[in-house]
N, C-alpha and C positions, 0 to 999 in steps of 0.2 A: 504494500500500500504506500503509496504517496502522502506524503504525510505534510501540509500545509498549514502556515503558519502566519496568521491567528483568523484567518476569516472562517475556515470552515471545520475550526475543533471542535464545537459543541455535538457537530454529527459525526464526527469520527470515534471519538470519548466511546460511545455506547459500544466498539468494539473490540475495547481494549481490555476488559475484565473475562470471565472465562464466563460460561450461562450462567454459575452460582453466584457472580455478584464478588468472585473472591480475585486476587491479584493472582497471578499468575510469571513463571521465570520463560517456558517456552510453548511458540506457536507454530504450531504446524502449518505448511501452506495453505490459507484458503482457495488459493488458486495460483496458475504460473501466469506470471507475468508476460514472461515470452521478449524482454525489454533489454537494447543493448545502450549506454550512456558514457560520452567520452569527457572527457575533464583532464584539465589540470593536477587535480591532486581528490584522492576518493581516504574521504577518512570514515575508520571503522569503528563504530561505536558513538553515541548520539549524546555521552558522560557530557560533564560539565568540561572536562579537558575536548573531547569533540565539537562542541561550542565553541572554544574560547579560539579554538582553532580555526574554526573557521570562518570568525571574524576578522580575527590577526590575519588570513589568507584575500581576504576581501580590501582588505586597509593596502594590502601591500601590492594588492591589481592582479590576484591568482584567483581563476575559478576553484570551485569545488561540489563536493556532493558526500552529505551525510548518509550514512548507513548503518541502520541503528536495529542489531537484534535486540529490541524493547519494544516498550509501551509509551514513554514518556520520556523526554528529552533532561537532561539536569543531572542524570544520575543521582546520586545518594546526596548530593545538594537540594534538591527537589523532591524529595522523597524522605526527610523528614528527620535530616541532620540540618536545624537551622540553628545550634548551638554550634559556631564554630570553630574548630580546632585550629587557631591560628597561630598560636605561640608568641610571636613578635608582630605585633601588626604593622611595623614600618618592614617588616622584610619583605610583608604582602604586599607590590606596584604592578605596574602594569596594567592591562586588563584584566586582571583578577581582581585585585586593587577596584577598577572600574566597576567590577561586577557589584560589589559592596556596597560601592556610591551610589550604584543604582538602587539597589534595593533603600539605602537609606533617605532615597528622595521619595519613594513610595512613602516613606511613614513621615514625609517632612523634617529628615537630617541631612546631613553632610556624608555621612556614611554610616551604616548599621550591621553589625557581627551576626545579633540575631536574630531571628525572622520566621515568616508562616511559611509551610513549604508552597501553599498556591500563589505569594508574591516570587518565590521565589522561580516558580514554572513560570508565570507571567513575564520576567525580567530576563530569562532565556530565550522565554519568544521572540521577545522584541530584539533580542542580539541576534536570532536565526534573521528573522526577518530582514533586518538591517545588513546583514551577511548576503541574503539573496540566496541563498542558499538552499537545496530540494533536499526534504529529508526522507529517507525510505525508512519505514518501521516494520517492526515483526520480520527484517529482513535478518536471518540468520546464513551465518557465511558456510557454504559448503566445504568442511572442515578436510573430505575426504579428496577432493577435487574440484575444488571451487577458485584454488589461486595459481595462474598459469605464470609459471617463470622463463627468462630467456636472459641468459649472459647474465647471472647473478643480480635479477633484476625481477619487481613483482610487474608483470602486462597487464591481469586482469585479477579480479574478483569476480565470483558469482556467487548467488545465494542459493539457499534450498528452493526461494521461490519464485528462481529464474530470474535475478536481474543480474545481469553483469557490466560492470564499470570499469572500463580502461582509461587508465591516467599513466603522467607521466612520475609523480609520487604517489606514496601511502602513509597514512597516518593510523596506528593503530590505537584506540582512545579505549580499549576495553577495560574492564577489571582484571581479565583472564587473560589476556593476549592470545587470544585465537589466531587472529591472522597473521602475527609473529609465531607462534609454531608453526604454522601450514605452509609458512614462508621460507622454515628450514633454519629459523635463527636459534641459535643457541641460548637453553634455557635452564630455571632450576626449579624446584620446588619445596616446600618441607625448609629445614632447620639443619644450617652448618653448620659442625663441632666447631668449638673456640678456635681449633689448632690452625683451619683453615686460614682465615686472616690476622690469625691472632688478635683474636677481639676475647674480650671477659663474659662479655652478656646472652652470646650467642648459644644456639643447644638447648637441650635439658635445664630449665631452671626453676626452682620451691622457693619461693619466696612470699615477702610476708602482704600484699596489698589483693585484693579479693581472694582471700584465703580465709577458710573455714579456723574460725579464732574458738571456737569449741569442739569438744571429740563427738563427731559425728559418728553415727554405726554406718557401713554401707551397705549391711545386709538385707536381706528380702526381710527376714524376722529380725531383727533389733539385737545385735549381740552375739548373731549365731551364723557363722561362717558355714555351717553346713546346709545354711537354707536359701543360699547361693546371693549373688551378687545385685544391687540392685540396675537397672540401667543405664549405658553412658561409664560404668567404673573398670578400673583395668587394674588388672595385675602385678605388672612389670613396674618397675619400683626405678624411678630416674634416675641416669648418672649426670653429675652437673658436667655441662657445658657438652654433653655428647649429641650429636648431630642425629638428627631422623626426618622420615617423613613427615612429620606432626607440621600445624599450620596455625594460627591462632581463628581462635571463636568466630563465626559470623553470627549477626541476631540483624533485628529490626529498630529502626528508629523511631518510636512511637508518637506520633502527636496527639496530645492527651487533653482533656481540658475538664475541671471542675466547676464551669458554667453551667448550671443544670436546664437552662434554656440552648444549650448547643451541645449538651452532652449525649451521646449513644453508647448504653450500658456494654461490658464485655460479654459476648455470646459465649457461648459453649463449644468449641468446634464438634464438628462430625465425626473426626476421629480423633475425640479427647482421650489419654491416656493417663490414667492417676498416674503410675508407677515412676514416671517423672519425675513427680512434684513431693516425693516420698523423702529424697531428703531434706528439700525447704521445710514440708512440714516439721521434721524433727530441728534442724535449726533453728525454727522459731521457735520452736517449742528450747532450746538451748539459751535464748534471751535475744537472738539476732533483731534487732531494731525496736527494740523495745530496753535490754539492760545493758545493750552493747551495739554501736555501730547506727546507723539511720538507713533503713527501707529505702525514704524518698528521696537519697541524697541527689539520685540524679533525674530528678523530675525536671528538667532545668528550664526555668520559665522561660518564653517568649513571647512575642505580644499577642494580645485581646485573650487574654486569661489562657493560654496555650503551653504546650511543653512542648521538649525535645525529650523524650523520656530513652534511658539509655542503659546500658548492664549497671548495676553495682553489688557489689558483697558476693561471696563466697559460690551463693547459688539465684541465679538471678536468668535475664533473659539470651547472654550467651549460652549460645546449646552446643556445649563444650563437647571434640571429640566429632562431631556428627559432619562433619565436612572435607576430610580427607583428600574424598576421592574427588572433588569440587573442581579443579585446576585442569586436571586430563578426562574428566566424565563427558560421555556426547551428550546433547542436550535431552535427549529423555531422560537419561537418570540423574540430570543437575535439575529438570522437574523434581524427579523424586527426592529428592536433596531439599530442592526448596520446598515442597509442601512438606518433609516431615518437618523443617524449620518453624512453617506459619502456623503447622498445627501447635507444636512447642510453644511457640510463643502468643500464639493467640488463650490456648492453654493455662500457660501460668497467669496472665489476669483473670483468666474467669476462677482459677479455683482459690489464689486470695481473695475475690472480693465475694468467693460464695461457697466456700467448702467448708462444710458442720469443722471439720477437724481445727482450722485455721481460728473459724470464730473462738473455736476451745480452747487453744496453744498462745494464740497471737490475736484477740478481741479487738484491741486497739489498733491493730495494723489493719484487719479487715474492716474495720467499722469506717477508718478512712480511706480504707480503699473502695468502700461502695461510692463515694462522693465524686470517685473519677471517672471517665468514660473515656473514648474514642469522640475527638473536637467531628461535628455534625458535617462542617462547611468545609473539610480536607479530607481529599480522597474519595471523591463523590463517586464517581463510576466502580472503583475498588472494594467496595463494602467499609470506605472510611478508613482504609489499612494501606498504607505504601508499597506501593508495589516491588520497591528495589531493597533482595535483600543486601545487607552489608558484607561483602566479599573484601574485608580487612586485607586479604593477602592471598594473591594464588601462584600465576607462576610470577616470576622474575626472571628479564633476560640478565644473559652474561654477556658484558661487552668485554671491552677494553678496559676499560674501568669499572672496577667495582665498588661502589660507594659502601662504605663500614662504618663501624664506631669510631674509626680515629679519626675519618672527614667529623664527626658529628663533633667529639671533644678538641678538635683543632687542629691535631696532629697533624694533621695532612688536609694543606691548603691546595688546593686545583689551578691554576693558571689557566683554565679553559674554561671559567664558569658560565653559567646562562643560567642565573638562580639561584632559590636562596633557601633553604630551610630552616624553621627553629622551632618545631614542636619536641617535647622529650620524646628519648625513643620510647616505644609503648607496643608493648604486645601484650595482647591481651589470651588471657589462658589456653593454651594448647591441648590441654589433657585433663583425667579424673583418675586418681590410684588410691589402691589400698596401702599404707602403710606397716610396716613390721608389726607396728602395735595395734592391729586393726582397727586401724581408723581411716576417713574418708579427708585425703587432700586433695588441693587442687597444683596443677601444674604450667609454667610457661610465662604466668606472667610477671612481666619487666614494664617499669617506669621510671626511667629516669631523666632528668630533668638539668638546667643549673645550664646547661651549653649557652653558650649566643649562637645566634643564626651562622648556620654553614651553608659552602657553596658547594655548590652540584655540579659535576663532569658533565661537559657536552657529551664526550666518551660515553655516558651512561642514558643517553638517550637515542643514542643509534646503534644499530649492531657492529659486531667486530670489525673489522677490517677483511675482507675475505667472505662475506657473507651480504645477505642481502645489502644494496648500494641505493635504494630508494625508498625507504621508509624510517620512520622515525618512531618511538616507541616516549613516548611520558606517563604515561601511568605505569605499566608493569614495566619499572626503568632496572637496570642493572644495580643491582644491591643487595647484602647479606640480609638475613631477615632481623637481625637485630636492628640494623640502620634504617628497613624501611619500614620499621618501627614507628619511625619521625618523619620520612620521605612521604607516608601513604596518603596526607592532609588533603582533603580536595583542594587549597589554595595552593596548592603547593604543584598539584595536579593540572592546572589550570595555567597558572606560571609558567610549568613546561613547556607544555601546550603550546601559548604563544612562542617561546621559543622555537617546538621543532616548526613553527607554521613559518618564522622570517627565514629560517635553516633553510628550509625547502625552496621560498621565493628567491634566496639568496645561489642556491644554485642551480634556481632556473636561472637566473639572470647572468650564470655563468655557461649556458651554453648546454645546461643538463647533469651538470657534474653529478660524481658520485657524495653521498653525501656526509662521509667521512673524508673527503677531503678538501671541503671547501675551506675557505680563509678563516678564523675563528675569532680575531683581533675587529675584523671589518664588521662579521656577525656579532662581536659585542659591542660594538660602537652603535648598529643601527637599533638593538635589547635597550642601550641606556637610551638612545633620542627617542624610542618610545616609552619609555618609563619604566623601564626597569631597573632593578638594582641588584646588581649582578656580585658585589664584595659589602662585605658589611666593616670590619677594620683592614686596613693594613698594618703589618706584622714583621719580623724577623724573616718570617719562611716566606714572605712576597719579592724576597731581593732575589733578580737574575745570580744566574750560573747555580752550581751543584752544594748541595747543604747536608753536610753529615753531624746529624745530631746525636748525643751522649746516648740517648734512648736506644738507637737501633741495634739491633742482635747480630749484624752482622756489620764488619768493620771498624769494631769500635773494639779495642783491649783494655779490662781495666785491671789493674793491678792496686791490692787491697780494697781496703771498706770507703765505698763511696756513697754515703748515704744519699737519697735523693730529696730532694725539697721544692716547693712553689712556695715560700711564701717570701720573698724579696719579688716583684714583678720584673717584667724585661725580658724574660729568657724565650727560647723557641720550644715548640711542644707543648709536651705538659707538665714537663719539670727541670730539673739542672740538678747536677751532682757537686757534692762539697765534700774536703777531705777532714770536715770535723776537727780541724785546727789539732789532729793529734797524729801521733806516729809521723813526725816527721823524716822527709825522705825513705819513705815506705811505700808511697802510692805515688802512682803514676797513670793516666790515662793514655791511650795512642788511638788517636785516627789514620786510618789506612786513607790513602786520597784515591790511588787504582786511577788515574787521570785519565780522560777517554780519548786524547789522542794525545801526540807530543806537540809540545807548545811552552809560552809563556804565560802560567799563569798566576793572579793577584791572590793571596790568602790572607783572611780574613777572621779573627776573631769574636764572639759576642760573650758576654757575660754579665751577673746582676752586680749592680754595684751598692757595697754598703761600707758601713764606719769600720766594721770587724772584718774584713778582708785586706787580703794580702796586700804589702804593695811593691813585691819583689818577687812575681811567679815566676819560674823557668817555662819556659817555650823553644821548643828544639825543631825548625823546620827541614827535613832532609828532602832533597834535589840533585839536581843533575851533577851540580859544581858540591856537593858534600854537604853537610849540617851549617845551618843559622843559628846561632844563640839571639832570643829576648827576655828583658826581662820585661814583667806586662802589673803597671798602679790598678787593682782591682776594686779600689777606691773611687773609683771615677768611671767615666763614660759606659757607663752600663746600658743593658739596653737596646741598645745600637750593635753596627758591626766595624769592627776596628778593623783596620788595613796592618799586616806586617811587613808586609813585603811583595817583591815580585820576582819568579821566579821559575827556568825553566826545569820543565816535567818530561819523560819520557813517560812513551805509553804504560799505563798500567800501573806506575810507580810512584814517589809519595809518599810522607806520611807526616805528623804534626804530634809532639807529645809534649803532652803538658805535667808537669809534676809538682810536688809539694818538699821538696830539695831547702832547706835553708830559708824558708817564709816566715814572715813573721804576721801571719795571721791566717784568716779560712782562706782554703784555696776552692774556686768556683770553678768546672769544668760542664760549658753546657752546648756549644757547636762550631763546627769548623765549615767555612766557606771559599770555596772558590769558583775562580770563575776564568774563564779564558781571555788573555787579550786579541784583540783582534791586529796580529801582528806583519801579516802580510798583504797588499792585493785581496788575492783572491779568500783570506779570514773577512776585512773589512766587505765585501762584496756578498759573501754569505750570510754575513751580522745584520746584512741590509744598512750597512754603511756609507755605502758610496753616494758621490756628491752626486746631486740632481741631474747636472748636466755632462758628467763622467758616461758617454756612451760609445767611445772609441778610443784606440791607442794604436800602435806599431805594431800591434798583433790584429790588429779588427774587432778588439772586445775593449772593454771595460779597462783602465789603466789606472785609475785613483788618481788623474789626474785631469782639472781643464787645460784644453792647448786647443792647439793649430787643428790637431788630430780631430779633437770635439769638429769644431767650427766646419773644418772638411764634409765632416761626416754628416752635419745637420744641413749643409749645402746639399750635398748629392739626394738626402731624402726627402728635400722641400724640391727638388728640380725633378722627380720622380715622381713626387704627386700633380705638380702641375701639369706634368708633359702626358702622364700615363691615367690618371683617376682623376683631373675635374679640367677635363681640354675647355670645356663653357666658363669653367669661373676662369682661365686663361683670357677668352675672348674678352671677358668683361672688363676684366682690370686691365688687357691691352686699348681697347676702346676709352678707360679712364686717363688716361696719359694726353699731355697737348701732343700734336701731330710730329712738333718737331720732337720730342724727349722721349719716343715711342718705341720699345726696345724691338729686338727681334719679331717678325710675327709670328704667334704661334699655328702652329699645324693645324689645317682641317680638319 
């Protein structure tokens, strides 16, 4: 179906719910289209990052065409997350940034975070509409043979129901990345051990935030392991930080309202199952939001008496465990996936606001949950229920770059950014196990918080190098799952978005390029003139050339106890080492340099500076001509990166040690930089050094220098154009001359 935007929704609406009136994940053909559609650029997925995309595509003079397997455009911004997870609101610019200000002129502000999900469908429309843009809904991509490739290149899409769209890019805007699998690109799923990137947070994790704070039973009888498990609980007992399949909860985003003039009470589903809600019962019955913790913590208001109602505590509306197979399932059994979810969750409100047991255990929690309902005026055609469940996290490509927890806590700044993140990482529960001591915990979830906004790898929104060349991925972007913990934000999602959409314009306007290799300096210069903001500080680790920090595991030698510390500021990473002002001449650190070609190059010290610091540290630079001795005042210029010298390297070789020899205070050992000079011609020409008008020399190239040679060579290419590519603008500017001053005539 054509899906047309805003004049003819109200007739479309009545065909987007299933006959029951209930929301629905997938739709079968009602009929084939039979339809072929050629464009510019065919983005997959109708999300809020598919929007945003294909506004930014319309601003920069690219066609396009939505294609949207759903119901409703917005994704999970429009479907009843109007509480939004934004971390840093000035990290949010751009047109995402825009999307907010629109919403906040709907309710007469300057910009608004929260909101009803039908302003928030209304303020999509208006960006499709403005885009110009044809949106196809209920179009599901033919996963099996639906994406035709040629020279590491997507040609086409087609749907299940028959429409196919040839463009010159692709934009995949999914949750899942469908047409990123089917396109051959390289992906992951589930939870990497620690070991993988060496990240702490990643894997298997027990930890204390939605976690069962009373000893729950998990048995079917109350206490007794032989009358088996109840459902949803697993056996296998977590190792921290060990890597699996496992995925974090999906649930729904409830719009809720205690207005008894626009309230409609919680139904019953048709396939309600108690055995669910077997251990809420008993946790309430343990004190949970009545002697310990709050029920409604995350009721979270939004306007005209509304909610964003959301998981909280231990057993709540994540339907933990039940999503697994969500990321690689075909779509009938991500049907079946999503209705056990709606039944789950439709579910657990009917049976606190009406189950004898609950009034018994928890009175007070039911008595206030009869006051709420399902908001009358959201979700009309839906049975008042959002159609889009929350797919938190399914697959993730692997590019080039993988975004981690060290991009999140600093460690690792990007040079290629196009965006910004700064929600804590946040996973929310993965698993249900028995414990040793038979009891009921939960598993997975992490929140951690405290970052500033980090920058995002162009890297990590296109595929590898070697792999599809015309598509762009922002939502299921390349990143561990701890990271995209913090990455998953719809604004965040949306930011992308406009990203890979000027990526794309930017090389159409190159002639087709592939689009891992377009310019990245040009594509951030055009990100900021439209308002984005692509760095949040500059740092130690923003200085060109190569930076070996105290931190890393390899290259770094230390010899004795070098305690680590942050709390003097200055330093790169996320900490500096000191030798604790004791055992003098016992410790020593060394950086290996491994220089990547041979040359002259400048090295560089940084360190924190304070009153109790050295100010007579040794410093040993070895090179080509043998060892440097310095001595380095750690009293001063801290912060910063000091110069020691300059000095030639052969390949591979190198090294810089620093010691604690005869000091007469802490010694600070936190990074070593260098950087190449640009020593010859052909360095300066690489560095993109060369003077403006350096375009020839005694060889016929580039010589670093202006001369005779230049001036030659600009003559002969001005007499080339006249004589060979514009003989009329010859005519005209011989015709402008008086008759006597009139040079040669030019050729007919």
């Amino acid at each position: 179906m054509r899906f047309l935007v805003p004049a003819v929704l109200g007739a479309i609406l009545a065909s987007l719910a299933r006959a029951d009136g209930q929301p629905g994940y997938y739709f079968p053909p009602e009929e084939t289209l039979d339809k072929e559609v050629t464009t510019q650029v065919c983005i997959y997925g109708g999300t809020s990052a598919g929007v945003v995309a294909a506004l930014a595509l319309k601003r920069l003079g690219v066609e396009s065409v939505i294609v949207h397997p759903g119901v409703r455009i917005g994704g999970l911004t429009s479907s009843g997350l109007g509480w939004t997870d934004f971390g840093t609101q000035d990290a949010v610019q751009g047109i995402a940034r825009e999307f907010y200000e629109r919403i906040g002129a709907k309710y007469g502000m300057s910009i608004r975070w929260t909101f009803e999900p039908s302003v928030a469908l209304a303020v999509f429309q208006e960006m499709v509409a403005e885009a110009g843009v044809e949106v196809y809904d209920k179009a599901f991509l033919d996963r099996d043979s639906g994406v035709e490739m040629a020279d590491n290149r997507i040609v086409s899409l087609t749907t299940e129901n028959g429409l196919t769209v040839r463009a010159s890019y692709f934009i995949d805007a999914t949750y899942e990345g469908d047409l990123m699998a089917a396109a051959g690109v390289s992906y992951t799923t589930g939870r990497e051990s620690n070991s993988v990137y060496n990240e702490t947070y990643n894997g298997q994790q027990v930890r204390e935030k939605h976690q069962f704070m009373r000893n729950v039973s998990p048995y079917v009888i109350e206490a007794d392991p032989d009358s088996g498990l109840l459902p949803g609980i697993e056996t296998e007992i977590p190792v921290p930080g060990q890597g699996d399949h496992r995925i974090q909860a999906y649930n729904f985003r409830i719009c809720m309202t205690d207005n008894p003039s626009n309230r409609v009470p919680f139904a019953k589903p048709a396939n309600y199952d108690r055995s669910w809600y077997v251990l809420l019962e008993r946790y309430l019955a343990a004190g949970f939001g009545t002697t310990f913790d709050n029920f409604f913590q995350k009721f979270d208001r939004i306007p005209n008496g509304k909610t964003d109602t959301n998981n909280h505590g231990a057993v709540s509306t994540d339907f933990i465990g039940q999503n697994y197979d969500w990321p690689e399932a075909d779509y009938q059994a991500r049907q079946s996936i999503y209705q056990h979810h709606l039944d789950y969750s439709q579910g657990y409100w009917w049976f606190v606001a009406n189950d004898p047991v609950v009034g018994q255990v928890a009175p007070t929690i039911q008595s206030q949950m009869q006051n709420w309902g399902l908001a009358a005026d959201e979700f009309v055609e839906f049975g008042n229920w959002p159609p889009q469940l929350y797919i938190r996290e399914a697959r993730r490509m692997v590019s080039d770059y993988v975004i981690t927890e060290h991009d999140f806590f600093g460690r690792t700044r990007v040079s290629d950014s196009v965006g910004l993140a700064s929600y804590g990482m946040d996973s929310h529960n993965c698993a249900r196990f028995v414990t040793a001591e038979g009891c009921v915990k939960n598993e997975g979830d992490v929140q951690i918080g405290g970052s500033q906004p980090f920058r995002l790898s162009y890297r990590a929104i296109v595929p590898r190098r070697g792999e599809c060349a015309n598509l762009a991925v922002p939502v299921c972007v390349s990143a561990s799952h701890i990271a995209y913990g913090s990455v998953r934000m719809e604004p965040v999602f949306m930011i992308l978005a406009q990203s890979s959409a000027t990526a794309i314009a930017q090389a159409i306007s190159s002639g087709g390029a592939d689009l891992q290799t377009i310019d990245i300096r040009q594509l951030q210069q055009t990100l900021e003139q439209r308002g984005q903001r692509l760095v949040w500080t500059m740092g130690l680790e923003d200085a060109e050339g190569i930076l070996i920090d105290s931190e890393q595991s390899s290259g770094v030698t230390i010899t004795g106890d070098w305690p680590a510390s942050s709390s003097v500021p200055g330093y790169a990473g996320q900490n500096y080492l000191h030798d604790d002002n004791a055992q003098k001449g016992e410790k020593s650190v060394r950086f290996e340099l491994n220089v990547p070609s041979t040359g002259r190059y400048e090295v560089s010290l940084c360190w924190t500076a304070h009153a109790n610091r050295a100010t007579n540290v040794p410093v040993t630079i070895r090179h080509n001509g043998g060892p440097s001795q310095y001595s380095v005042n750690q009293r001063g210029n801290g912060g910063r990166w000091n110069t020691l010298g300059r000095y030639v390297f052969a390949e591979g070789t190198g090294s810089v040690v620093i010691s604690n020899i005869g000091t007469d205070g802490y010694v600070v050992v936190d990074a070593v930089l260098i950087r190449k000079e640009a020593g010859t011609c052909d360095d300066l020409i690489e560095a993109g050094q060369v003077l403006p008008g350096d375009i020839s020399g005694p060889q016929g190239r580039p010589d670093c220098y202006v001369d005779l040679y230049d001036l030659a060579e600009l003559a002969r290419q001005w007499l080339f154009v006249l004589r060979h590519a514009a003989p009329t603008a010859m005519k005209a500017c011989y015709a402008a001359y008086p008759a006597a001053d009139r040079p040669l005539r030019p050729a007919a």
